[in-house]
C-alpha angles and dihedrals in degrees: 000000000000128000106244093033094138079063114090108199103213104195117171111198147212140189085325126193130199085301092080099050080050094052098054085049090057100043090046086051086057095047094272109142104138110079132158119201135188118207089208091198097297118174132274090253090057101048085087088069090051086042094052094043083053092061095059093053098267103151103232132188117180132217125218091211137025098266094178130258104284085047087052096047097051092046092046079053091052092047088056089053094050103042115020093024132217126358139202083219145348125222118200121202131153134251103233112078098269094113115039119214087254094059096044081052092052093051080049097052092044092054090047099063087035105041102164090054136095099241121204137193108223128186134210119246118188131193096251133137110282102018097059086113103058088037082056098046092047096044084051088048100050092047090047089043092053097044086047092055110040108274090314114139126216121184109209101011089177100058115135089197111089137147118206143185123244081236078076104045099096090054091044095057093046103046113113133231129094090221150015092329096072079071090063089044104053092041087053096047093039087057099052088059106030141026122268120230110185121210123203119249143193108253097188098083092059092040099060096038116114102181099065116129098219120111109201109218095031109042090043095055081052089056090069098040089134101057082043096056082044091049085049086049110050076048099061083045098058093047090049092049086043089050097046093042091062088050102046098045090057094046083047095043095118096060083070117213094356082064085082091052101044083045096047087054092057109045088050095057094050096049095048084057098053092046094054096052088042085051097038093055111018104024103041091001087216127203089182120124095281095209086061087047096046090053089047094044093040082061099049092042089058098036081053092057099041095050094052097043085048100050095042088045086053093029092057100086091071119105094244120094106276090232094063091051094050087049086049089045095044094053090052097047082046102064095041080051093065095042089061097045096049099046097034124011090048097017116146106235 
């Protein structure tokens, strides 16, 4: 019996070296013996590492394809399930270097005296020469991170290393993303249901290693693909609400200055009906019941338009363009916006 046996390590992999043999060696010295690892399509020359790590008892399933990290981790959590059975709490790290043992066995620890919390691993980046870039893009991360959730901070968002309770694991299961966007996902859904305790973690593991798959600036785009589909989609609509605008000022031309009201009315009508299908099924790709989330979306919509028409009205009087005042007041109403659509109109329950 290990010491840590009610802890499942979840590890996708891809294309692994000798790091990864060393790493289940290191985790079995400190009483890890249930591990989960996805082969994520790696090539013919690699299979000898996944056949080594079997032998020593390492739970394996194997892609045919790269499908992509957050594919590879839930299939590495079904294959728990399958093969070593239920867990207090799972643990995911990666194979190539980027998380020590000694850190794995920290985020243990830590779930262990807060079971009920999401537990991550955060390093430390520092603004030194050499490593400016990564200080720049996780400073970037965490802001974006923090406009994007209401306020909450989160120190390293894009930590692989996180410790969760079984309590998770169906949301886990069912949060969506291929890559490294189910991180994002996941540490944005988790949040939203249990406290965060952040554990302190080397960074000089992940900062030397030059076999990581991650590729900064694109990977990290992807990992907002969803406010980016949301950001696509309140475009189309104003377009669609500019477009009808136009048409339905001239057909209502002969009811003189209320034309622009009536107009106005309609376009926005049809554009927040446009917004809400495109949101529904490309931005949150929602399965929820849609009449509960018409009536959600619908209230937001109004209380949008409200709000903005009310703060430039009062804000007016300041010596700026208004129109500089209603574009200040829109992108922030647009952000909280999709705060609320994202953790409440389409919100999973």
């Amino acid at each position: 019996m290990g010491a840590y046996d009610n802890c499942i390590i979840l590890i996708p992999a891809l294309q692994p070296d000798e790091r990864l043999i060393q790493m289940i060696h290191g985790l079995h010295e400190r009483g890890f013996h249930k591990i989960a690892v996805t082969d994520d399509g790696s090539s013919d020359d690699r299979q000898k590492y996944f056949q080594e790590v079997e032998i020593m008892g390492v739970k394996v399933i194997h892609h045919s394809k790269k499908m992509g990290k957050g594919v590879a981790l839930r299939s590495a959590l079904r294959l728990a399930d399958e093969k070593i059975g239920e867990s207090d709490f799972y643990i995911t790290a990666d194979c190539d270097g980027q998380y020590s043992p000694e850190d794995i066995e920290k985020v243990a620890k830590e779930l262990l005296e807060n079971p009920d919390c999401f537990v991550l691993g955060v390093r430390t980046y520092e603004r030194k020469k050499g490593k400016k870039v990564r200080f720049w893009l996780n400073s970037c991360q965490k802001l974006f991170f923090r406009i994007t959730n209401h306020g909450k901070e989160c120190p390293d968002p894009r930590s692989g290393l996180r410790g969760f309770p079984a309590s998770l694991k169906k949301l886990a299961l069912c949060t969506e993303g291929k890559s490294y966007d189910y991180e994002l996902n996941f540490l944005d859904a988790a949040i939203q249901k249990t406290p965060v305790v952040v554990v302190p973690i080397s960074s000089e593991t992940h900062n030397i290693n030059e076999t990581s798959h991650f590729r900064p600036v694109v990977d990290l785009l992807g990992m907002y693909l969803k406010f980016w589909k949301y950001l696509f989609t309140s475009n189309v609509a104003t377009v669609f609400d500019l477009v009808f605008f136009i048409i339905f000022e001239s057909l209502f031309s002969k009811l003189g200055t209320i034309s622009i009201f009536v107009a106005t009315i309609c376009a926005r009508a049809i554009s927040g009906s446009v917004g809400y299908i495109l949101n529904r099924y490309i931005s949150f790709q929602s399965k929820l019941n849609p009449g509960r989330e018409m009536v959600r979306y619908s209230i937001v919509f109004v209380c949008q338009m409200a709000a903005s028409g009310i703060l430039v009205s009062l804000l007016s009087v300041i010596p700026i363009p208004t129109v500089i005042v209603k574009a200040i007041i829109d992108t922030i109403l647009f952000f909280v916006v999709y705060n609320i659509q994202k953790n409440w109109v389409f919100a999973e329950k």
